[in-house]
C-alpha positions as CSV (number, residue, x, y, z in Angstrom):
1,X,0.2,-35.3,3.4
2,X,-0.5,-32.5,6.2
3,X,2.2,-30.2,6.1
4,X,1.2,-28.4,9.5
5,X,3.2,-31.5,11.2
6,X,6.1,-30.1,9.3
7,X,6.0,-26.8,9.1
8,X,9.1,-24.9,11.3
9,X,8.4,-23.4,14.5
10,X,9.3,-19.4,13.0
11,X,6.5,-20.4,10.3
12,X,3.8,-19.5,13.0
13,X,5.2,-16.1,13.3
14,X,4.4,-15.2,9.7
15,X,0.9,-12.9,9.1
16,X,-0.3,-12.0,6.3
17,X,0.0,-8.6,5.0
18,X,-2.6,-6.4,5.6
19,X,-1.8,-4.0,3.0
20,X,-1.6,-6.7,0.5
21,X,-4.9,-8.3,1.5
22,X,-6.4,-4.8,1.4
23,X,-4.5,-4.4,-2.6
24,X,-6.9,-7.5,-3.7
25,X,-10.1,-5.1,-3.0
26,X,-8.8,-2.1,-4.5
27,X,-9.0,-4.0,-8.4
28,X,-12.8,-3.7,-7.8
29,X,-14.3,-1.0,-10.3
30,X,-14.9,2.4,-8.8
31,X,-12.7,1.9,-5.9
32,X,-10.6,5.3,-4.8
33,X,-7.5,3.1,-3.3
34,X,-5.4,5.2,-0.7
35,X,-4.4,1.9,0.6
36,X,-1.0,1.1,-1.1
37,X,2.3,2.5,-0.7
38,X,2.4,3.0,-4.0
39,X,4.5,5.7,-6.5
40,X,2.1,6.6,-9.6
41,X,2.1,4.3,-12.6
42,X,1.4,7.6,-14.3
43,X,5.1,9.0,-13.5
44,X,6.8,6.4,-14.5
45,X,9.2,7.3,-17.8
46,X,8.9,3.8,-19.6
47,X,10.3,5.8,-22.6
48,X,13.2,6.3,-20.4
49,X,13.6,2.7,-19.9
50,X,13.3,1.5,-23.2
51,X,15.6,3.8,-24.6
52,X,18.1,2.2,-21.4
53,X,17.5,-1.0,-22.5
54,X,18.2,-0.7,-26.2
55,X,21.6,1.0,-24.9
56,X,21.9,-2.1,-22.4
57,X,21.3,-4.8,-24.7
58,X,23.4,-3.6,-28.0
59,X,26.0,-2.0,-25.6
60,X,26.2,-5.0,-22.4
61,X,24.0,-7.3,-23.5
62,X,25.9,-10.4,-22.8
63,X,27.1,-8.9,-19.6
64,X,24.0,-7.4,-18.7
65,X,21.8,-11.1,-19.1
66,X,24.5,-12.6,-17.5
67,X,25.1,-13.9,-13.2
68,X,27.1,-10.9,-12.1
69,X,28.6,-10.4,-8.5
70,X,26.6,-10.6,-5.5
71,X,27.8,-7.4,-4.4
72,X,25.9,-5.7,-7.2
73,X,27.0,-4.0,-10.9
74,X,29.7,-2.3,-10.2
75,X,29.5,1.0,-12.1
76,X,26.1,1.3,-9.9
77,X,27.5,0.8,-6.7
78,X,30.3,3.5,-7.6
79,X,27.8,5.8,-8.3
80,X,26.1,5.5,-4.9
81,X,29.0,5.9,-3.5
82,X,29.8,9.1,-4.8
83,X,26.9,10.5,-4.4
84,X,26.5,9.9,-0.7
85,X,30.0,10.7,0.4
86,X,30.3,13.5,2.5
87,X,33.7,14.7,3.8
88,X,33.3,13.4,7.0
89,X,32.2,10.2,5.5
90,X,34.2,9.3,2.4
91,X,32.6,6.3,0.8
92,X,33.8,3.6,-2.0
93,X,32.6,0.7,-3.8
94,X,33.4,-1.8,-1.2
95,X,31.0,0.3,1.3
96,X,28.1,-0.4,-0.9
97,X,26.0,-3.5,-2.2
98,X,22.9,-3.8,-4.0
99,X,19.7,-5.4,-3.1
100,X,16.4,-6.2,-4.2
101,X,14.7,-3.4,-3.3
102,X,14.9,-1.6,0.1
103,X,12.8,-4.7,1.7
104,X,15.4,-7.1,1.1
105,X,18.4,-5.1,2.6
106,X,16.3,-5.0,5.8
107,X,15.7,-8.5,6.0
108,X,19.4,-9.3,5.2
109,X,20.5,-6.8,7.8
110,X,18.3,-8.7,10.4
111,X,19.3,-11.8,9.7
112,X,23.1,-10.8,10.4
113,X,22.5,-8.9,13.1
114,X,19.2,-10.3,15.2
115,X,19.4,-13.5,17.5
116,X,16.3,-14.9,18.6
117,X,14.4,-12.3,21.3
118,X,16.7,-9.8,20.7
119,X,14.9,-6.6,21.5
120,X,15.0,-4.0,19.4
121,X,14.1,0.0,19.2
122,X,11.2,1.1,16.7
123,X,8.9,4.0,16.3
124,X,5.4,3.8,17.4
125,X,3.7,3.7,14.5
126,X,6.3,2.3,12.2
127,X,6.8,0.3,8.8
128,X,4.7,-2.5,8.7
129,X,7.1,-5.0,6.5
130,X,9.8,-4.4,8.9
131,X,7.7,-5.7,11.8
132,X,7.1,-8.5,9.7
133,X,10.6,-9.7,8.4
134,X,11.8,-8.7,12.0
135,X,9.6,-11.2,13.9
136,X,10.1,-13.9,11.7
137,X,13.5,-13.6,13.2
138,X,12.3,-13.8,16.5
139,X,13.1,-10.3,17.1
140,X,11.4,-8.5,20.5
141,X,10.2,-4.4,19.6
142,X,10.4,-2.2,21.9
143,X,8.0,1.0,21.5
144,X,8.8,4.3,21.2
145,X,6.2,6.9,21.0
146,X,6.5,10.0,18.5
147,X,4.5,13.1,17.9
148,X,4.5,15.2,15.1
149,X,8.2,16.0,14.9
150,X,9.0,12.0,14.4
151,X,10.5,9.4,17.1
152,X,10.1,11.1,21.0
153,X,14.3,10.7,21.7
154,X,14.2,12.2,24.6
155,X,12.2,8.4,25.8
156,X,14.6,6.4,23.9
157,X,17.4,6.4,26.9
158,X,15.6,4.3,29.6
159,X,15.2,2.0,26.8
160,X,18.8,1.5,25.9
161,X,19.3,0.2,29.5
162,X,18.0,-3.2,28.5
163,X,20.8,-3.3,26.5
164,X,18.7,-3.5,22.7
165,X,20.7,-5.0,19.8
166,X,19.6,-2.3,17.5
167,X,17.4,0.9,17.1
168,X,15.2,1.5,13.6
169,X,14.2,4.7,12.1
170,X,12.5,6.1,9.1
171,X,13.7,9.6,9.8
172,X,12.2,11.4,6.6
173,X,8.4,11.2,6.0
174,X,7.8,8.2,8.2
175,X,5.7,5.3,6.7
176,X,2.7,5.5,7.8
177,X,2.5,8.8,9.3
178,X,4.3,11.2,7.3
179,X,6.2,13.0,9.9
180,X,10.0,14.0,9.9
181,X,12.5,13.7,12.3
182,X,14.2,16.9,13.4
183,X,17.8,18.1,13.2
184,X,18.1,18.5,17.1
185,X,16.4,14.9,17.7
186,X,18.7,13.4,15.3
187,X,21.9,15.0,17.0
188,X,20.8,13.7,20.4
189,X,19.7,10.3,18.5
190,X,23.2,9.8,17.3
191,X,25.0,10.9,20.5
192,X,23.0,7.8,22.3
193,X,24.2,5.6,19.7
194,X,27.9,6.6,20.7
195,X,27.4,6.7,24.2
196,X,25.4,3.6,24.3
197,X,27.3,1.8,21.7
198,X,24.4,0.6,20.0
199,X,23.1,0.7,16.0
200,X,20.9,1.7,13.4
201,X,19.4,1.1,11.0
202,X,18.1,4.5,8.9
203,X,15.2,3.2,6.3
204,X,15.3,6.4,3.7
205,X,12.8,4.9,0.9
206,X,11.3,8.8,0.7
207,X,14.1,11.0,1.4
208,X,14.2,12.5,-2.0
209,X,10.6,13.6,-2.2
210,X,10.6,16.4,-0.2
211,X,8.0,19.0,-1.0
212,X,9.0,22.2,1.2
213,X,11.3,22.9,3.8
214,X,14.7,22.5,4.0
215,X,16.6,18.6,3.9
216,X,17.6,17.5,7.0
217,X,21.0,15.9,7.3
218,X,20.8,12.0,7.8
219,X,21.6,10.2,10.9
220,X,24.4,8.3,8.7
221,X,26.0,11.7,8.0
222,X,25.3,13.2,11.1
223,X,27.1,9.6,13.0
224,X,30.3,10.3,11.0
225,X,30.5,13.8,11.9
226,X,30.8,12.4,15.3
227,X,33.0,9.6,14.7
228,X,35.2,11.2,11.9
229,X,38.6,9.4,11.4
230,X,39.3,9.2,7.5
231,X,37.8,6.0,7.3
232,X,33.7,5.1,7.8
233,X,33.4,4.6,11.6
234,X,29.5,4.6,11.6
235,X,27.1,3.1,14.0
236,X,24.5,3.5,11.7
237,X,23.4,1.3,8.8
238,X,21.7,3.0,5.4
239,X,19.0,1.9,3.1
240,X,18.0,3.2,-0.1
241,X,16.0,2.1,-2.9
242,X,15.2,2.9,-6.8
243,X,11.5,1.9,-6.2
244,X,10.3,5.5,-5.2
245,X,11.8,7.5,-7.4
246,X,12.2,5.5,-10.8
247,X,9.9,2.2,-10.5
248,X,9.3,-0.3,-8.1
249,X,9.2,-3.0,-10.4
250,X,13.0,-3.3,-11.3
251,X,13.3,-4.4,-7.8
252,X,17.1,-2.3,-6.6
253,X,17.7,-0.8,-3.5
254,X,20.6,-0.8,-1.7
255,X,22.3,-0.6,2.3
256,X,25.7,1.4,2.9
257,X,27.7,0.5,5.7
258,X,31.3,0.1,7.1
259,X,33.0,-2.9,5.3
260,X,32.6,-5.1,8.1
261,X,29.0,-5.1,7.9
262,X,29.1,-5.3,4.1
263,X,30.6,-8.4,3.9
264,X,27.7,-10.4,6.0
265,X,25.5,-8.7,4.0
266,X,26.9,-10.2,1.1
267,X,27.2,-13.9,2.4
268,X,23.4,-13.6,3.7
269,X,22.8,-12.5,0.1
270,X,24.6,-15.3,-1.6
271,X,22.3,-17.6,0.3
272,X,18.9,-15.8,-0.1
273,X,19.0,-14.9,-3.9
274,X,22.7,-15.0,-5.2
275,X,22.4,-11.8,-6.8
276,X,20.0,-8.5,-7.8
277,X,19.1,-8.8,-10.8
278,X,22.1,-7.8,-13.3
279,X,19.8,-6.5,-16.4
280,X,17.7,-4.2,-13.6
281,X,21.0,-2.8,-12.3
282,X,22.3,-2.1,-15.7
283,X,18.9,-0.5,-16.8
284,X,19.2,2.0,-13.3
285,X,22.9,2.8,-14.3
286,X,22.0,3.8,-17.9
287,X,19.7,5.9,-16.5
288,X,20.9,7.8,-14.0
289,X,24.4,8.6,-16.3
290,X,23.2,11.2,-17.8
291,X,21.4,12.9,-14.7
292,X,18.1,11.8,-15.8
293,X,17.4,10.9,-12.2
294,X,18.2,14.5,-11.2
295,X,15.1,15.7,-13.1
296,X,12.5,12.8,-12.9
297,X,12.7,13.6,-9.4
298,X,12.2,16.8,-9.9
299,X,8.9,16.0,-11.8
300,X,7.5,13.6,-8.7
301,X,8.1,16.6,-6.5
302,X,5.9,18.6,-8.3
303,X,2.9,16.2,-9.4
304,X,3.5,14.2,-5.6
305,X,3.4,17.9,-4.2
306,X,-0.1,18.9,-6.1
307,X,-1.8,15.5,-4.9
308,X,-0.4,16.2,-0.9
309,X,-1.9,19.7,-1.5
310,X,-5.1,17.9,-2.9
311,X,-5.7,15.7,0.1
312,X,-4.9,18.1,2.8
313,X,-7.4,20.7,1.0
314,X,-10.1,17.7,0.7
315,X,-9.2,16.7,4.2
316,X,-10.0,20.4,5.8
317,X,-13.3,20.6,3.7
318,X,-14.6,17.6,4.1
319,X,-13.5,15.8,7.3
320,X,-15.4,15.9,10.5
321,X,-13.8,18.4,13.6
322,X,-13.5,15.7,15.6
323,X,-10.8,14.2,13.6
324,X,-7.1,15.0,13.1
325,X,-4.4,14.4,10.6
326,X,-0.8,14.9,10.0
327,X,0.3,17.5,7.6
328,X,3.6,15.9,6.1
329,X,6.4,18.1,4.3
330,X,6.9,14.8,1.6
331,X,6.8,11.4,1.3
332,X,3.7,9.1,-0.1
333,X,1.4,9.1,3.4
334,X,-0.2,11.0,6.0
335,X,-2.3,9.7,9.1
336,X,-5.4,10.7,10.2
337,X,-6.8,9.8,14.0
338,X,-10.4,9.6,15.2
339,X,-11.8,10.2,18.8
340,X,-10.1,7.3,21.2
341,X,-13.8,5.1,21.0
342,X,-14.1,4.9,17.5
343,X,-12.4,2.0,15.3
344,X,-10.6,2.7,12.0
345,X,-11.5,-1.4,11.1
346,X,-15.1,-1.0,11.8
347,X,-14.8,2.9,9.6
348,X,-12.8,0.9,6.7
349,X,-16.1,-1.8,6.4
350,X,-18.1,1.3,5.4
351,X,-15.8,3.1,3.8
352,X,-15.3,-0.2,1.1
353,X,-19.0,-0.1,0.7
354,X,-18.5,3.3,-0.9
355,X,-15.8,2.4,-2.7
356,X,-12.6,3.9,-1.0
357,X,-9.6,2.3,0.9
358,X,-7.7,3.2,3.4
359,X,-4.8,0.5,5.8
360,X,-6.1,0.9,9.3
361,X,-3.3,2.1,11.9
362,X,-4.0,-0.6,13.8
363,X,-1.6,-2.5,11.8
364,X,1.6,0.3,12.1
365,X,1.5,-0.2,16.2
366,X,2.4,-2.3,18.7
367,X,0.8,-3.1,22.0
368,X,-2.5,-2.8,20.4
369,X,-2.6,1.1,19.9
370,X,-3.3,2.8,17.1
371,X,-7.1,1.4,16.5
372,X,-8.6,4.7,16.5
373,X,-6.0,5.8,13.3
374,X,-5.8,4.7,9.8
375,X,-3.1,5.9,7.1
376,X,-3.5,7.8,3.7
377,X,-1.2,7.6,0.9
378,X,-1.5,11.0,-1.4
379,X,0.9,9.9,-4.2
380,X,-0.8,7.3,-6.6
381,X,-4.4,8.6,-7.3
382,X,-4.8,12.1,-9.5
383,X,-6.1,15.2,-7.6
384,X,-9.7,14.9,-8.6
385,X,-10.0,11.6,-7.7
386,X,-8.6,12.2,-4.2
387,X,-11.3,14.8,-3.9
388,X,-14.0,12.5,-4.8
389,X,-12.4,10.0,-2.3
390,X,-12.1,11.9,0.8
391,X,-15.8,13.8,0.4
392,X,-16.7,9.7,0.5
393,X,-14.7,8.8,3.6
394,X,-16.0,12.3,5.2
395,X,-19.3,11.6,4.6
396,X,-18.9,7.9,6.1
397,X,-17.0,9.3,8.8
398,X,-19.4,12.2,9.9
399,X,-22.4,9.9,10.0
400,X,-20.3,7.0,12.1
401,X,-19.6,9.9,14.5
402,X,-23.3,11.6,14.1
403,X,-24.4,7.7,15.1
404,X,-22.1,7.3,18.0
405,X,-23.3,10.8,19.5
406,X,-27.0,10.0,19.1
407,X,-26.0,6.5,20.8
408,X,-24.5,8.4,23.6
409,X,-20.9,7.0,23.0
């Protein structure tokens, strides 16, 4: 049988993942991967976890291997809710459910909200996955340039005359390039969504790995500040995950929204997966009871810290003048742009031959920018190897550029 006869229109829309594709390579021996998104398997405190599950299992066991509410473990979701209530923004249970992983709250969000060619507002750069899920949905993007002090607001207001269904942010140590959104931009950001009457949706994987300077309050808080009545009135939509902090495996993030939008998100839930997985969520809220959380994050600051400081030092010794980078105050990534002829594809094809990966920009933009930039993550290879990683890359890059010159280009 040839299922292309069969397959559904929306199936053409689906690409496959660069990143992932790029994963495959980076098993090869030798390789230096700065490819991946990924936390360090070396941080993560699987003597934690089995400790949390022996407590789990004799404690909840039955309860913990059993279906549990869509919504998500209860004694989890409370705790969320605590912790990001402000005054301004008191939160309960019922404003909280739990998904698998930050990923899938996104994709549930779009599926409630997005019709086919809505347009909606996104960073240029932004998160690759999101473009992805988004498109599948038949979603239309509509660009919004950024510099090194995040998304360029002051551009998003001729945009919210075509009337977009939604705007998307990664306000804090944006994937791919690292950089942060700040306070003033975020005030004016939130004052369009009032005016305008539009929403968001703030992606905040990375918020809690903050290496220096001082946290910048989130567009959710800053939205009820504006809209405070004793009850959540919020344009704006939150997503968090686990997988940054504790482990990506264990698959729990979460979105936290007015009840309204909770409830879709629930009955878009029940038909993608049912539930999160109940014995992950009770492993998390074993976890975290005892402010264990608290200080393992305090530990990936440090060591996530050290590596930034390693890349940026490599980066200044070794790199050519002619390239630039960002220099990002947390988070997993920065990004690093070439002179406007070169290619960060064509770069990557020598860079494998020396054994190091990078994700071209290419991927992160839309309208076909972004082919002179590629993105570095800092967090999951040791100091020395990032050394030994970015002397390789400058030494491909310094003879690409030495060839180009010599070629008159």
């Amino acid at each position: 049988m040839n299922w292309d006869n069969y397959f559904a229109e929306r199936a053409s829309r689906m690409t496959r993942s660069a990143v992932r594709e790029l994963l495959k390579l980076t098993a090869q021996p030798g390789m230096i991967s700065f490819a991946g998104g990924l936390p360090s398997p070396d941080l993560f405190p699987t003597e934690r976890v089995k400790e949390a599950i022996e407590i789990v299992l004799s404690k909840a066991g039955k309860r913990a291997l059993q279906y549990g509410e869509t919504e998500g473990v209860a004694e989890l979701r409370d705790w969320i809710a605590r912790d990001f209530s402000r005054p301004e923004a008191p939160l309960k249970r019922e404003n909280v459910v739990i998904t698998s992983g930050g990923q899938q709250a996104l994709d549930l969000i779009g599926r409630i909200l997005l019709n086919e060619n809505d347009q909606v507002i996104v960073e240029n750069p932004t998160y690759l996955a999101l473009l992805s899920a988004w498109r599948l949905l038949g979603a239309q993007f509509l660009p919004v340039p950024s510099d090194a002090n995040g998304m360029c607001v002051d551009e998003i207001e001729p945009l919210l005359q075509q009337k977009p269904k939604l705007i998307y942010a990664v306000p804090n140590f944006q994937n791919p390039q690292g950089t942060t959104l700040g306070l003033e931009r975020r005030v004016s950001l939130v004052e369009l969504l009032r005016k305008y009457d539009v929403g968001l949706l703030e992606d905040n994987p990375y918020g809690e790995l903050r290496y220096e300077g001082e946290p910048v309050a989130s567009l959710f808080e800053l939205d009820a500040r504006i809209g405070a009545s004793g009850d959540l009135d919020s344009n704006v939509i939150y997503v968090g995950t686990f997988s940054k902090v504790l482990m990506p495996g264990l698959r729990v993030g979460w979105a936290i929204a007015s009840e309204q939008v909770i409830e879709k998100i629930v009955r878009a839930k029940q038909a993608a997966d049912l539930q999160t997985g109940t014995l992950s969520q009770h492993i998390i809220s074993e976890m975290i009871r005892d402010q264990f959380l608290e200080r393992h994050i305090r530990v990936l600051r440090q060591a996530y810290r050290e590596r930034r400081d390693a890349m940026l030092a490599a980066l200044d010794r070794y790199f050519p003048n002619e390239a630039s980078w960002t220099r990002p105050d947390g988070g997993m990534f920065l990004m690093v742009t070439l002179p406007a002829h070169l290619s960060a594809s064509d770069v990557l094809k020598q860079a494998l031959e020396r054994k190091v990966a990078f994700v071209p920009g290419e991927e992160f933009h839309l309208n076909g920018m972004g082919r002179n930039t590629f993105r570095l993550n800092f967090s999951n290879a040791p100091s020395d190897l990032i050394e030994q990683g970015i002397q390789r890359l400058g030494d491909v890059l310094k003879r690409i550029i030495t060839s180009a010159k010599a070629s008159g280009e």
